[in-house]
C-alpha positions in Angstrom: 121.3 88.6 87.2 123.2 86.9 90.0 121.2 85.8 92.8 118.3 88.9 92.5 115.2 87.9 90.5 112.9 90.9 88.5 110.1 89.9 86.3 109.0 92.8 84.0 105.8 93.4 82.2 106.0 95.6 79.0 103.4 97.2 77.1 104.2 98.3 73.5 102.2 101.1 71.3 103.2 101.2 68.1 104.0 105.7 67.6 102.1 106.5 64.3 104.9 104.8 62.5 106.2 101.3 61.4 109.6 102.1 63.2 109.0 103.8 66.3 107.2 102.9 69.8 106.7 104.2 73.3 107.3 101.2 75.8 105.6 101.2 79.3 107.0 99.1 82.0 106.2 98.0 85.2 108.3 95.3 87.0 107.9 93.4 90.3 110.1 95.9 92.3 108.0 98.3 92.1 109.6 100.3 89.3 107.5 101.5 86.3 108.2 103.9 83.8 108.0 104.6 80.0 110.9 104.2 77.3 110.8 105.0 73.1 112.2 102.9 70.6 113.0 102.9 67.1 114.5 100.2 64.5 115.6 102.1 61.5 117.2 99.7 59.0 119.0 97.0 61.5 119.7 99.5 64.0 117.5 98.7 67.2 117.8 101.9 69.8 115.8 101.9 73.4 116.0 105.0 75.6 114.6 105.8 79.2 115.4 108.0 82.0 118.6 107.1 83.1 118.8 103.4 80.9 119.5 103.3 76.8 120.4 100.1 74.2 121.8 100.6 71.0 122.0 97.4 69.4 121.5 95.7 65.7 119.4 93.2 64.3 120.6 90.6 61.5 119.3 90.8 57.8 117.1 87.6 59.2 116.0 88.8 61.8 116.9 86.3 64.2 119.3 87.9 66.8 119.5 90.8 68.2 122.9 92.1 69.2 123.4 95.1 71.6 124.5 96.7 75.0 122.9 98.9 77.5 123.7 101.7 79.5 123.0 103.5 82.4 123.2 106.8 83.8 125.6 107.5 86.9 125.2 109.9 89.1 127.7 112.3 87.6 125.4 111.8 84.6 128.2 109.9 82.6 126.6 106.9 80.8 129.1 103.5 81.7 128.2 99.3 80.5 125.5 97.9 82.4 124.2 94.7 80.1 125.7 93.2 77.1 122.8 91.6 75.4 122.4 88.7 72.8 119.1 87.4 72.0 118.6 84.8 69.2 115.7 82.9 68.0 115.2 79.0 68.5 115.0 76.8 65.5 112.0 75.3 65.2 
């Protein structure tokens, strides 16, 4: 975003359940830390210590629609990303 550049490596383990997973990251700022997920029906939810995403997922599961969050320091959750990710056509 803007002028700063992150790159992020993300390893997913699936949590004894089609619909759930604990995601560990580690990115090249030296941050790391772990996150859980869930995608019950279309909705596609993401939360970590002091980020979160709720977004949605179409019935074709090409795009993914969604926003996340994060924590001030008054611990009141404002807008950080709004997020759209759609798959090429072949």
């Amino acid at each position: 975003m803007g002028n700063e550049r992150s790159e992020t490596l993300e390893i997913i383990q699936l949590d004894n359940s089609i619909d759930k997973a604990k995601m560990q990251y580690f990115n090249t700022k030296g941050e790391d830390g772990i996150m859980k997920s869930s995608i019950i029906n279309n909705e596609f939810k993401i939360e970590g210590k002091g980020l979160t995403f709720n977004g949605t997922i179409n019935d074709e599961n090409t795009k993914i629609i969604g926003k996340w969050y994060i924590q001030t320091e008054n611990d009141k959750w404002t807008d950080f990303i709004d997020l759209t990710l759609e798959k090429q056509k072949s």
